[in-house]
ROTI-488773 format. One line per field, with one value per residue (C-alpha): residue number from 1; residue in three letters; x, y, z. Coordinates in Angstrom, 2 decimals, always signed. Example, Ala and Ser with C-alpha at 12.3 -4.5 7.8 and 13.67 -1.06 7.14 Angstrom:
BEGIN
k	[1 2]
r	[ALA SER]
X	[+12.30 +13.67]
Y	[-4.50 -1.06]
Z	[+7.80 +7.14]
//
This chain:
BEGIN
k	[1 2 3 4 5 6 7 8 9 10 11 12 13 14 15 16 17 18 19 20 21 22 23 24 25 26 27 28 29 30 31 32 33 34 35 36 37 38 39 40 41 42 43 44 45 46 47 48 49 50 51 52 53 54 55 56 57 58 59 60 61 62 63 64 65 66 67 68 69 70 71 72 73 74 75 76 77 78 79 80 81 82 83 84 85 86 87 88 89 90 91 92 93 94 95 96 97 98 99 100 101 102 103 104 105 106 107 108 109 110 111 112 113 114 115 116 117 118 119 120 121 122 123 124 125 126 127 128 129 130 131 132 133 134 135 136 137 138 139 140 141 142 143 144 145 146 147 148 149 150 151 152 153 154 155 156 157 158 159 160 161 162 163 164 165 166 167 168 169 170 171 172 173 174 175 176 177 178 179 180 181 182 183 184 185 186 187 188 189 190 191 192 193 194 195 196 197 198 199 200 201 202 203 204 205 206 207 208 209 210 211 212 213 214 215 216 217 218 219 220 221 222 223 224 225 226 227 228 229 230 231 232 233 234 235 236 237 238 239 240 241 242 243 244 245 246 247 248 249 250 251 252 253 254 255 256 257 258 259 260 261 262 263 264 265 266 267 268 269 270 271 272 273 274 275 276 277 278 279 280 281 282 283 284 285 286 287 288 289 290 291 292 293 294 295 296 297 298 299 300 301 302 303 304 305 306 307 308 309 310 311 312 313 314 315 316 317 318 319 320 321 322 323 324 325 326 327 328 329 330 331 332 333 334 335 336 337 338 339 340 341 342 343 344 345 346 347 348 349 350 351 352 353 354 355 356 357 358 359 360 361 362 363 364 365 366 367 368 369 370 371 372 373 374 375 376 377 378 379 380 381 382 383 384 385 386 387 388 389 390 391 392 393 394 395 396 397 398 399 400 401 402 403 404 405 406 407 408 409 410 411 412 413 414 415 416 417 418 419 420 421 422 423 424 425 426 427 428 429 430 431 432 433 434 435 436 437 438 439 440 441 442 443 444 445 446 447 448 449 450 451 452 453 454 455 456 457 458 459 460 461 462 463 464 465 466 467 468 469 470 471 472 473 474 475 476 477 478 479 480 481 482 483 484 485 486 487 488 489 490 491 492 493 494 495 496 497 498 499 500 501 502 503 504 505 506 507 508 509 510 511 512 513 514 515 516 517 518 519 520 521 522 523 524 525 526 527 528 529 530 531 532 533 534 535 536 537 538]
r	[UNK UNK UNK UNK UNK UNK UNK UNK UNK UNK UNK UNK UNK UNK UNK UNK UNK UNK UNK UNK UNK UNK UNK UNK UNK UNK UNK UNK UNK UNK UNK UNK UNK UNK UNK UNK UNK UNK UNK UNK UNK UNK UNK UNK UNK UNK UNK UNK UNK UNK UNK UNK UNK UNK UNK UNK UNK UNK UNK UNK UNK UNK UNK UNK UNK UNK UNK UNK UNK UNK UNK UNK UNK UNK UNK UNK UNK UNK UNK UNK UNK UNK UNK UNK UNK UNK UNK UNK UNK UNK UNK UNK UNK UNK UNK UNK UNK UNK UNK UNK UNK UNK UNK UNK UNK UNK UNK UNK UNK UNK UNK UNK UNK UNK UNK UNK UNK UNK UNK UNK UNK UNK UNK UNK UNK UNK UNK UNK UNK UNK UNK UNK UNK UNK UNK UNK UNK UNK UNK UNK UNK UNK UNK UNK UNK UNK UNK UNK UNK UNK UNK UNK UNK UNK UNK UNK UNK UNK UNK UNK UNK UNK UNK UNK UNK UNK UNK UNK UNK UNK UNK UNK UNK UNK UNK UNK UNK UNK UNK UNK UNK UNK UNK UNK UNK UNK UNK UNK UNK UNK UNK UNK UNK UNK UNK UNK UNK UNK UNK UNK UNK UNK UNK UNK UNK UNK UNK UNK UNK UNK UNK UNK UNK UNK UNK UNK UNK UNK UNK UNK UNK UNK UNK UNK UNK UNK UNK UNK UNK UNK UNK UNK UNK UNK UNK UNK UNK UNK UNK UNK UNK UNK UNK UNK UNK UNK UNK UNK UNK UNK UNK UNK UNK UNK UNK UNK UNK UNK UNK UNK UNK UNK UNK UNK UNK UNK UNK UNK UNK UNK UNK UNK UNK UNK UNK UNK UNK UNK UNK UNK UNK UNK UNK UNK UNK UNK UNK UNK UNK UNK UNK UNK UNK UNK UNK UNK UNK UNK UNK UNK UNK UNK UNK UNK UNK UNK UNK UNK UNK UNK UNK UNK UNK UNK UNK UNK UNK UNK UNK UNK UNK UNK UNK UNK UNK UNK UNK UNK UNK UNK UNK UNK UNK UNK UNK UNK UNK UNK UNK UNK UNK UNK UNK UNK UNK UNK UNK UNK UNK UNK UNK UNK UNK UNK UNK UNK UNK UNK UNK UNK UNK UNK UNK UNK UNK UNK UNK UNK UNK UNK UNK UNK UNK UNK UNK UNK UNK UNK UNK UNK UNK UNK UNK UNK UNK UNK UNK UNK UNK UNK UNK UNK UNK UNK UNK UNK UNK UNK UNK UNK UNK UNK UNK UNK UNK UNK UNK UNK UNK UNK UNK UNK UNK UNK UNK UNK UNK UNK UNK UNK UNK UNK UNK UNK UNK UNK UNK UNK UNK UNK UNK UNK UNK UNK UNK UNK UNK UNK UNK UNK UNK UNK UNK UNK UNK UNK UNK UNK UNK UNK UNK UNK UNK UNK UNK UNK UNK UNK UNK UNK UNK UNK UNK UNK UNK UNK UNK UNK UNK UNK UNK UNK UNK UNK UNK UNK UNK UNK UNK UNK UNK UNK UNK UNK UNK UNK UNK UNK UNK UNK UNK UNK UNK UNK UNK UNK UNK UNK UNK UNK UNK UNK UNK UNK UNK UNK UNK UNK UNK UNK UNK UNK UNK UNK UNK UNK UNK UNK UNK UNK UNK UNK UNK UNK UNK UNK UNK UNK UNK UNK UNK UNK UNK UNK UNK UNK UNK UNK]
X	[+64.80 +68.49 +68.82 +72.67 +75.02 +74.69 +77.66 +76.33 +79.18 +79.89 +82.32 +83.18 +83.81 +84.34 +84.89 +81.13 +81.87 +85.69 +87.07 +90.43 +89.57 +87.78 +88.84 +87.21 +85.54 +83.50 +81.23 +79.20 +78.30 +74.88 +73.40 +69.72 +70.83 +72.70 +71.49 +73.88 +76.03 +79.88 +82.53 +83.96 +86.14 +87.04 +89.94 +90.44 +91.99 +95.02 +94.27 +96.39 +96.31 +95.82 +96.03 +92.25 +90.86 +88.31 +89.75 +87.28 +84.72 +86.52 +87.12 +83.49 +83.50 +86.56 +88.63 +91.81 +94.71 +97.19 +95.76 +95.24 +98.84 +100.65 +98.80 +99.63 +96.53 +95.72 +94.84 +91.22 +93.29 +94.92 +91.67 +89.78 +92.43 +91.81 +87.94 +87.23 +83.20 +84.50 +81.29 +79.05 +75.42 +75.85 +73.88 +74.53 +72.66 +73.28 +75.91 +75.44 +77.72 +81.43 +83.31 +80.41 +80.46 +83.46 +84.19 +81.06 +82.13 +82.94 +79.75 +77.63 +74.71 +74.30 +71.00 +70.71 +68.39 +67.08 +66.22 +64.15 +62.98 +61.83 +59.77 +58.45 +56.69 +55.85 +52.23 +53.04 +54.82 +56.37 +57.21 +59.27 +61.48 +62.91 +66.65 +68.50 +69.09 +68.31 +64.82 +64.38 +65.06 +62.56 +59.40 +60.51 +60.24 +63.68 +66.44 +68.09 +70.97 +73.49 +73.05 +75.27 +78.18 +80.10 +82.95 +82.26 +83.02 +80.07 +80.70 +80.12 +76.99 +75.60 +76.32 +74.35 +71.31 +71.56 +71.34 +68.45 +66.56 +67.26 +65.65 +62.61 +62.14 +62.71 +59.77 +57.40 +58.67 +57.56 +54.62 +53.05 +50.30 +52.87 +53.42 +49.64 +49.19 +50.61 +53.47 +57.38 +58.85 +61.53 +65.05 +68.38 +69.97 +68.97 +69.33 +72.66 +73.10 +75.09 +77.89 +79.47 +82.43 +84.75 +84.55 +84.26 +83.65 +86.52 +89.19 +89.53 +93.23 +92.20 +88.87 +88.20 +87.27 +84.45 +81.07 +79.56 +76.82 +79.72 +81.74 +78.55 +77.31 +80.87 +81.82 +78.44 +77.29 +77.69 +81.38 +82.10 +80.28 +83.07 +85.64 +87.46 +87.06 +89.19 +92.01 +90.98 +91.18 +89.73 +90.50 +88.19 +89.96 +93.47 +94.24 +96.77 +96.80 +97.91 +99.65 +101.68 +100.89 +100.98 +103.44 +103.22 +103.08 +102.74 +106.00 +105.69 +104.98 +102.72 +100.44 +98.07 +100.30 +102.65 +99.33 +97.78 +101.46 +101.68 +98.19 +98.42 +102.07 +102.99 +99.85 +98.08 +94.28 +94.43 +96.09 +94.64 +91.23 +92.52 +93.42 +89.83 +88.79 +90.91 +89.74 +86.02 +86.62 +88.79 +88.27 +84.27 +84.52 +82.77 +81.20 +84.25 +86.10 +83.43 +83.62 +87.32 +86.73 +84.09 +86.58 +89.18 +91.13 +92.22 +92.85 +93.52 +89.80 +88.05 +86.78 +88.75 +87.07 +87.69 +91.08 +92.72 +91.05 +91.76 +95.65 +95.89 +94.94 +96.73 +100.34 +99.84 +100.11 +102.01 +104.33 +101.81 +100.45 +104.18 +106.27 +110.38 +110.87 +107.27 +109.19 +112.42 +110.70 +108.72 +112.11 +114.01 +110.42 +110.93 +114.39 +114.02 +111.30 +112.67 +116.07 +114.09 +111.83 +114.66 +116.70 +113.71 +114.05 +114.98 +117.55 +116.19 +118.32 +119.06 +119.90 +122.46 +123.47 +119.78 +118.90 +121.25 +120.45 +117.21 +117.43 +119.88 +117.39 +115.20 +116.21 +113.37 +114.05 +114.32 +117.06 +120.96 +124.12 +127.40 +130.65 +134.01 +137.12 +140.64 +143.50 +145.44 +142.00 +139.10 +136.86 +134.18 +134.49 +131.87 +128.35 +125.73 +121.88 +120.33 +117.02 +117.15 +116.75 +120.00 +118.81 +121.02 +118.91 +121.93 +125.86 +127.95 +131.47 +132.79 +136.46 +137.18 +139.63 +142.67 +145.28 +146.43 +142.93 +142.22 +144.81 +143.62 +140.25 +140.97 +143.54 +140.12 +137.37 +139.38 +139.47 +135.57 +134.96 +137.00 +134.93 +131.90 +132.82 +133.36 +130.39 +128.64 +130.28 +128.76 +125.19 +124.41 +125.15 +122.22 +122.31 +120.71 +118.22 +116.33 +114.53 +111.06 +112.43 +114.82 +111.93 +109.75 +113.24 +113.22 +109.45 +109.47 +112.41 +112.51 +115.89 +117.48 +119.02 +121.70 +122.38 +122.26 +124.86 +127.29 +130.47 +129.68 +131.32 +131.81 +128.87 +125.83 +122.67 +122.95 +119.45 +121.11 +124.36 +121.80 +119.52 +122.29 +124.05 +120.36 +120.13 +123.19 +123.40 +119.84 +120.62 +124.49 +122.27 +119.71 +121.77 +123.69 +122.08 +122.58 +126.20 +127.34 +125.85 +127.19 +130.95 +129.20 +128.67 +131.87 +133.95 +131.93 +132.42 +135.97 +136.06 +134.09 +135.67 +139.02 +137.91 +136.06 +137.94 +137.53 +138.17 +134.36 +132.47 +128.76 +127.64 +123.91 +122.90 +120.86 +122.26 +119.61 +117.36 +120.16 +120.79 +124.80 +126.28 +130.23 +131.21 +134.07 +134.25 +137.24 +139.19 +141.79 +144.63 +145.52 +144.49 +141.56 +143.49 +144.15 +140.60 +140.53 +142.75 +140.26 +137.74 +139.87 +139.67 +137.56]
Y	[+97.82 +96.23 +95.03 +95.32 +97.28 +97.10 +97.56 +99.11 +98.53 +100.62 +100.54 +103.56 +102.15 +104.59 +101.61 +99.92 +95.86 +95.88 +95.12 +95.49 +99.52 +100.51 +103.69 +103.52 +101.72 +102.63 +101.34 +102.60 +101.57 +101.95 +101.02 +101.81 +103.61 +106.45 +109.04 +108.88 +106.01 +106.12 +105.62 +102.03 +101.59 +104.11 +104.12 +104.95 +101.92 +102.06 +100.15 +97.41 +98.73 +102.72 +102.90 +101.36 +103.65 +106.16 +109.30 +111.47 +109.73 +109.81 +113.42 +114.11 +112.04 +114.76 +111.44 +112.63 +110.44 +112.72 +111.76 +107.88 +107.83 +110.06 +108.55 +105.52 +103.61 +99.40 +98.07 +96.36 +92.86 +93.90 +95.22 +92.44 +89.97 +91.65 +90.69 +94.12 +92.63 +89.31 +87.82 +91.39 +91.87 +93.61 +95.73 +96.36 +97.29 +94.26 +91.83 +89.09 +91.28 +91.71 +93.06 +92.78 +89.16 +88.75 +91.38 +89.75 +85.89 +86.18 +88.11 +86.82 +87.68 +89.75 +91.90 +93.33 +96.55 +95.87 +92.05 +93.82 +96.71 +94.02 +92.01 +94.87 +96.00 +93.11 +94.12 +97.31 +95.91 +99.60 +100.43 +97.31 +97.89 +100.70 +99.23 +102.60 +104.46 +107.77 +106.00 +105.00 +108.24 +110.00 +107.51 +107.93 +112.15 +112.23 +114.35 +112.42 +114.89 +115.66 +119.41 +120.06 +121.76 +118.75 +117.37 +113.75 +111.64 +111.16 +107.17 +108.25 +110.53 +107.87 +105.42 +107.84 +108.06 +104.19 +103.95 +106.18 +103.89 +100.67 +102.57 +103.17 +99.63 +98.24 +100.04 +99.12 +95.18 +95.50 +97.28 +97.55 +100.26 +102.58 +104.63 +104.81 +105.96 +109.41 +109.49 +108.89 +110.23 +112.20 +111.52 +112.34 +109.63 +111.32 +114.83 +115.07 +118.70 +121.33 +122.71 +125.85 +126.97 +127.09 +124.38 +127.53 +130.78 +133.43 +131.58 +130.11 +129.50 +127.64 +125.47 +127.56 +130.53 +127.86 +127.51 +124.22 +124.29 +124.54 +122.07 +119.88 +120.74 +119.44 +116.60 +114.69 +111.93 +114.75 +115.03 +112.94 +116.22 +118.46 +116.20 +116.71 +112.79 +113.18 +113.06 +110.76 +106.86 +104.71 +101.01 +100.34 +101.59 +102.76 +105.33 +103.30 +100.30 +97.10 +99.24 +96.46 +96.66 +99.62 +99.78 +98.74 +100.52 +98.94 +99.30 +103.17 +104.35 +107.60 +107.35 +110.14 +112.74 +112.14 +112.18 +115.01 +117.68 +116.22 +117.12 +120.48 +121.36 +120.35 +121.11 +124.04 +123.87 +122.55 +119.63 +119.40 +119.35 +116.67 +114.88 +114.35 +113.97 +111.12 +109.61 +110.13 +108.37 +105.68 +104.66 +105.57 +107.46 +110.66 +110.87 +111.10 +113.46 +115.84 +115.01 +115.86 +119.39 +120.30 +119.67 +122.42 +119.24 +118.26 +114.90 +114.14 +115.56 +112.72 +109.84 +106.92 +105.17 +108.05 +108.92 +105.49 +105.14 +108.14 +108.35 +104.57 +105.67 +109.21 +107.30 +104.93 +107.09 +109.50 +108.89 +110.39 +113.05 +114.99 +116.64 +115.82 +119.39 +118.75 +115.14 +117.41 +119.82 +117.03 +115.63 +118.75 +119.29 +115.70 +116.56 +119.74 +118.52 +115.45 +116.88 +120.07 +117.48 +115.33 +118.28 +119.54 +115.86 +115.91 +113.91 +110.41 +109.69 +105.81 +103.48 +101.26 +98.47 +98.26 +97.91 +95.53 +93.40 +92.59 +92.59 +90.10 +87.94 +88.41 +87.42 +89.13 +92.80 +95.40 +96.70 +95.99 +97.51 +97.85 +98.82 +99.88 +99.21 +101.17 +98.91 +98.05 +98.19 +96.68 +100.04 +100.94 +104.11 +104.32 +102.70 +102.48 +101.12 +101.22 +99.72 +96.45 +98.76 +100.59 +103.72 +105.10 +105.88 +106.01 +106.72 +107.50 +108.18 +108.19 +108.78 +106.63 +104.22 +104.71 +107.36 +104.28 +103.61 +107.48 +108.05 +105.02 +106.14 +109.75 +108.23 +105.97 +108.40 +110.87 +108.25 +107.37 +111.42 +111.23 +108.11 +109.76 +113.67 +111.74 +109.81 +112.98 +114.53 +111.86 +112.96 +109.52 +108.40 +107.26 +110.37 +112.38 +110.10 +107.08 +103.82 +105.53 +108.73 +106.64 +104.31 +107.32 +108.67 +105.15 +105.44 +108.55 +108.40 +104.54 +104.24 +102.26 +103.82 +101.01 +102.70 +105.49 +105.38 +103.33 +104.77 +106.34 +104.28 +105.84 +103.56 +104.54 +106.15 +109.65 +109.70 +107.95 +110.24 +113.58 +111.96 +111.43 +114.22 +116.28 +114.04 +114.53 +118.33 +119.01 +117.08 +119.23 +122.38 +121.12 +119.98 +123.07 +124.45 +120.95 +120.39 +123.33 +123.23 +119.50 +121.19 +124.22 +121.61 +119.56 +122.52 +123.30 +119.85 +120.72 +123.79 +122.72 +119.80 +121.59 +123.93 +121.86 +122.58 +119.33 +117.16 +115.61 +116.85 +115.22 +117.18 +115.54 +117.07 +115.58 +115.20 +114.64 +112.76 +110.79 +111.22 +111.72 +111.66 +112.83 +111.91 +112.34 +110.26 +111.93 +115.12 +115.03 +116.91 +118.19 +115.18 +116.46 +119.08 +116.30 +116.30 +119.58 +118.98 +116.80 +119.78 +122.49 +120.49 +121.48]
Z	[+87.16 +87.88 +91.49 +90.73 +88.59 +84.68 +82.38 +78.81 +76.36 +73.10 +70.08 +67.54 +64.19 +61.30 +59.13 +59.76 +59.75 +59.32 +63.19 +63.00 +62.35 +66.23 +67.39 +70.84 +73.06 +76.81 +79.10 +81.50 +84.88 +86.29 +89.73 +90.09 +93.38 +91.36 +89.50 +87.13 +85.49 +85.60 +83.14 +83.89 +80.54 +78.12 +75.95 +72.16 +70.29 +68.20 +64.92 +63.16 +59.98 +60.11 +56.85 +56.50 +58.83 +57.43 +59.29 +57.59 +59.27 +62.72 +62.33 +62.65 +65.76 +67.51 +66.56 +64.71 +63.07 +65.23 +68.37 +67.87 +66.73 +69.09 +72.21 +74.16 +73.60 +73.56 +70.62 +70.58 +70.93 +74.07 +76.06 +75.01 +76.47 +79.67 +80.15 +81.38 +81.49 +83.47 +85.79 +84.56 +83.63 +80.40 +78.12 +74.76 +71.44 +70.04 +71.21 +68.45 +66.31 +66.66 +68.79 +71.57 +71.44 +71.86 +74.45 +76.63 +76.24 +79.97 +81.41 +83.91 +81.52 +78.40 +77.74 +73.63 +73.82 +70.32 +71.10 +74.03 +72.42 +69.93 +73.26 +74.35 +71.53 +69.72 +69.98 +67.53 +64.39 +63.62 +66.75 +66.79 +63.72 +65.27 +65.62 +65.88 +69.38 +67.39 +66.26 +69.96 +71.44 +69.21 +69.84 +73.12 +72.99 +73.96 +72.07 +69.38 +69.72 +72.83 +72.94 +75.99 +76.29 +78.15 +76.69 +76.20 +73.12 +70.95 +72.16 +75.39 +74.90 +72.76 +75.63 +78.12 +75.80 +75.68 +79.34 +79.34 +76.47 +78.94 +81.93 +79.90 +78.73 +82.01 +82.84 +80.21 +80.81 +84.19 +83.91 +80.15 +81.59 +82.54 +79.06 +78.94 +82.36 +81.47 +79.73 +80.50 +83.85 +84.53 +84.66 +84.86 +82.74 +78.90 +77.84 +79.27 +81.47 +80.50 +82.70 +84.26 +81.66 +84.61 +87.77 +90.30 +90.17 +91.12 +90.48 +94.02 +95.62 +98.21 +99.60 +101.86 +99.15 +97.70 +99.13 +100.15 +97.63 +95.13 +95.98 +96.34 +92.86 +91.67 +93.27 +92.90 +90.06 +87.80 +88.48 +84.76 +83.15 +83.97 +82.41 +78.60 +78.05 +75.00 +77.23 +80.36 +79.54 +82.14 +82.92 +86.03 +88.69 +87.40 +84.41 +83.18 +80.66 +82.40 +84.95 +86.45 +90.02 +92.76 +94.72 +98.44 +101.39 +104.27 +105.77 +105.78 +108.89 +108.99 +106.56 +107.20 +108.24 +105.65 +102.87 +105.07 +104.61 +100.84 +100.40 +102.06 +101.95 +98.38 +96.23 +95.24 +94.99 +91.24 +92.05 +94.58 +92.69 +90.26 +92.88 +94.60 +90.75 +90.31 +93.65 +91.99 +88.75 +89.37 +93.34 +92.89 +96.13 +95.04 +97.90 +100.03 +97.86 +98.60 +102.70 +101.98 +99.87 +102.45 +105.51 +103.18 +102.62 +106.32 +105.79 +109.85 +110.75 +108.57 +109.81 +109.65 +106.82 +104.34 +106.18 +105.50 +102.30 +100.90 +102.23 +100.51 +96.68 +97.42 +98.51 +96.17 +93.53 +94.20 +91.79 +89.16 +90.94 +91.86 +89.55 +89.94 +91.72 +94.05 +94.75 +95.69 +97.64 +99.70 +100.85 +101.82 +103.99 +105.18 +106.27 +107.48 +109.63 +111.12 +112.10 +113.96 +115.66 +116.89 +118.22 +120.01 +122.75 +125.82 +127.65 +128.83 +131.73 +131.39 +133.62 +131.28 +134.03 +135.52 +131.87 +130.44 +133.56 +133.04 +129.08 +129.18 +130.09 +127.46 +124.35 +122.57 +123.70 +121.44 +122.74 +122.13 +124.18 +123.61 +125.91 +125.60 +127.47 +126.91 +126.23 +129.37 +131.27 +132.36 +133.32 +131.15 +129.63 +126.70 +127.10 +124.23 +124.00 +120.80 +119.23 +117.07 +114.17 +114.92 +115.88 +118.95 +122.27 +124.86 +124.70 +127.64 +128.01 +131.41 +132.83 +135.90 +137.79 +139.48 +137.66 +134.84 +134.13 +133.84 +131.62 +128.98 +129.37 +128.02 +125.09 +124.62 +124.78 +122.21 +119.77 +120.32 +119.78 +116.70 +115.22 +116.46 +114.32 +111.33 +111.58 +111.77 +108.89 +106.24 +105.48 +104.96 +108.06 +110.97 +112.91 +110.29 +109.07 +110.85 +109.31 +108.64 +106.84 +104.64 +103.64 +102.79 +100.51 +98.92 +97.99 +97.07 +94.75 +94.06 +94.57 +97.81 +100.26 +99.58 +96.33 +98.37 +100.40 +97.81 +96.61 +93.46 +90.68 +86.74 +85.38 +88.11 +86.10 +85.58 +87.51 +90.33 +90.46 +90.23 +93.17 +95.36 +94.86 +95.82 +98.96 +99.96 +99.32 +101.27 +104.50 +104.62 +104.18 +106.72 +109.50 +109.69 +112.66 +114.51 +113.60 +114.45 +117.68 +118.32 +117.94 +120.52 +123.03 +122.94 +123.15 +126.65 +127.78 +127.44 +128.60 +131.63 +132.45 +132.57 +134.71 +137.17 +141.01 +142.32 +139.03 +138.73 +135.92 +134.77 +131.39 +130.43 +126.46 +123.27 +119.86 +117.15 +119.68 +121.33 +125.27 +125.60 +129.24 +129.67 +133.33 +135.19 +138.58 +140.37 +140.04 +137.18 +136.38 +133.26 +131.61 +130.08 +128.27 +125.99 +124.76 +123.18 +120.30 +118.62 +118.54 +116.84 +113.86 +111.08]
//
């Protein structure tokens, strides 16, 4: 028996000899640990010259000309160039003949079943002439024919049978006594099982309406069984041919919460479903897709190995596993969700001088200020900390100094309130989105929030014009609530200030997570009447 994983490789050839005509090609992996073998490579093969193909032939193999030509499939060129089988131990009926050798040149070591169904019974001259897997599988009492009802290629059945051949020889090298010792033991490898017509019974809407014996059942080594593998392709660990490279995530910040409300929140229980299959077939993590089905899906409750592994493959790719309008819905959630949640802090009562004291003295703090002075005076009236990543923390606007410096302060602070309400107006603007949320826009989309925020000009991609315009239109609808309760508040600060009877007013509120202070050191006149222009405007 293998001490490591085997590869067994196969070709489908309706032309016998000519190369250039290969329809398909798989191969199987198989670790003596597993039950079962997996698919490793499978892929039909678009030919050079279709015109040499004998489709007749194919069509008894499920293999039309409509479906070789319409799909996106390699040709057998382009997968050999990739040296699926680089540094394997290979199997193979008979890899002296083309396109085995040449798809094996780069194994770590290549095993022909008929060169070792030939060693092992080289006592029994008739036995040993038996060259085809259908003459093997009979002298073996094994079923020549797949009689299942799974939906694997013929390649791929054949590939199973060959498999099951190996295990049997591999047995009788090691030990010659054991076919006489009471015949052949059981195994799982060769007839292949049939399978339920539907995955689960009931048609389920959610986990929690399967049992655990079902979702056991399914996600096991049989998973493969339940597949249509005339419509799955399989290039080791990705679905796609030469898929240039994944895209990276390591700058997003949560990862599992973000893959746990994608998983949950976006997708119904069939996607869902393909998603853990996916996970099965190409990440060979069966095993945890079933943890994860068992658990209803709640991807925070795992452990941490199958949390971060699973939440890597499932971000990675989520590009193929959303729809446009699941990507569109996922952002407006996004939004919707990180507005509420900033709304919902409280005030942080800063200490700006305290702070800027000792911060000035380290020049790697993570924190930056700014201040403002009115022309004609020295007094602070607007104070701001923010994080090295621009996101505001702190602003204060104050009203102080003798009469002169009153009066600049308030001509100040009304132009600061104007800046500050059309700020707020542009939906593009910081304080209704922050770092995180527009990298998780950027991924999701794969556009930059540079292009983002850009003035549109007449030649930007009609995909870019319809994105922005979305974006823009979701976080207007969404911040609603917020905005109109900004205006709320800074008519009150008015109002209040105005009516304060000794002329010192201190009004403490949060916008969108940032702590605003409005402070008034000394009673006022009607100064502040002043300030209430700028809020009757739209």
């Amino acid at each position: 028996m293998p001490k490591s994983a085997l590869y067994f490789l196969d070709f489908y050839n309706p032309n016998d000899g000519e190369l250039d005509t290969a329809l398909e090609v798989g191969v199987l992996r198989w670790d003596q640990k597993e039950e079962r073998p997996s698919v490793y490579l499978h892929t039909f093969l678009r030919p050079q010259n279709p015109s040499r193909v004998r489709w007749t032939n194919a069509l008894d193999h499920g293999i039309s000309r409509k479906l070789i030509m319409e799909g996106n499939f390699p040709t057998l060129q382009e997968v050999l160039n990739c040296d699926f089988l680089r540094d394997k131990q290979v199997v193979c009926l008979n890899p002296g003949i083309e396109p085995c050798r040449s798809f094996v040149r780069k194994a770590i070591s290549v095993q022909g079943i008929v060169t070792t169904w030939q060693e092992v019974f080289r006592q029994n001259e008739e036995i040993a002439k038996l060259i085809r897997p259908s003459q093997m599988l009979e002298y073996l009492g094994l079923p020549v024919k797949d009689e299942s009802n799974t939906r694997y290629t013929p390649l791929l059945c054949r590939l199973h049978s060959l498999v099951a051949i190996w295990f049997f020889l591999s047995l009788y090298k090691n030990n010659p006594q054991s076919l006489k010792q009471g015949g052949l033991p059981i195994t799982t490898l060769w007839p292949l099982p049939s399978v339920s017509d539907v995955w689960f019974e009931n048609n389920p809407q959610s986990f929690k309406e399967i049992s655990p014996a079902a979702i056991k059942r399914f996600f096991s080594d049989g998973l493969a069984d339940n597949l249509n593998w005339y419509a799955l392709s399989v290039f080791s660990h990705d679905w796609v041919f030469k898929r240039q490279s994944l895209p990276d995530i390591a700058h997003l910040k949560n990862l599992d919460a973000m893959a746990d409300f994608v998983f949950n929140r976006v997708l119904n229980l069939q996607m869902k479903l393909w998603v853990l299959i996916y996970y099965s077939i190409y990440d060979k993590k069966v095993k945890y897709a079933q943890e994860i089905a068992l658990h209803e899906g709640n991807i925070l409750s795992m452990p941490q190995a199958i949390r971060e592994d699973f939440t890597a493959f499932f971000i990675r790719h989520l590009e193929d596993f959303l729809s446009t309008d699941q990507k569109r819905q996922l952002i407006r959630s996004m939004v919707h969700h990180y507005l509420k949640e900033r709304a919902e802090e409280h005030f942080e009562n800063y200490n700006y001088d305290a702070l800027y004291r000792h911060n000035s003295k380290d020049r790697l703090s993570p924190l930056m200020f700014r201040s403002d002075s009115p022309q004609g005076s020295f007094v602070k009236c607007f104070k701001e900390i923010k994080k090295g990543n621009n996101q505001i923390l702190y602003r204060r606007y104050e009203i102080s100094g003798n009469r002169h410096d009153r009066q600049c302060c308030i001509d100040r602070i009304n132009e600061l309130f104007n800046h500050f309400m059309r700020e707020v107006h542009d939906p593009l603007s910081c304080y209704w989105s922050n770092a995180p949320l527009r990298q998780w826009i950027q991924y999701i989309t794969g556009i930059p929030w540079d292009e983002y925020a850009k003035i549109p000009r007449p030649n930007d991609p009609q995909y870019l014009l319809a994105s922005r315009a979305f974006l823009k239109q979701v976080i207007l609808e969404e911040r609603t609530p917020w905005l109109d309760e900004l205006k709320s508040t800074m008519m009150k600060v008015v109002e209040e200030i105005n009516a304060a009877i000794d002329g010192t007013y201190c009004r403490q509120f949060t916008f969108q997570g940032i702590s605003i202070e409005v402070v008034v050191s000394k009673e006022q006149g009607s100064f502040f009447k002043r300030l209430a222009h700028m809020f009757n405007r739209g």
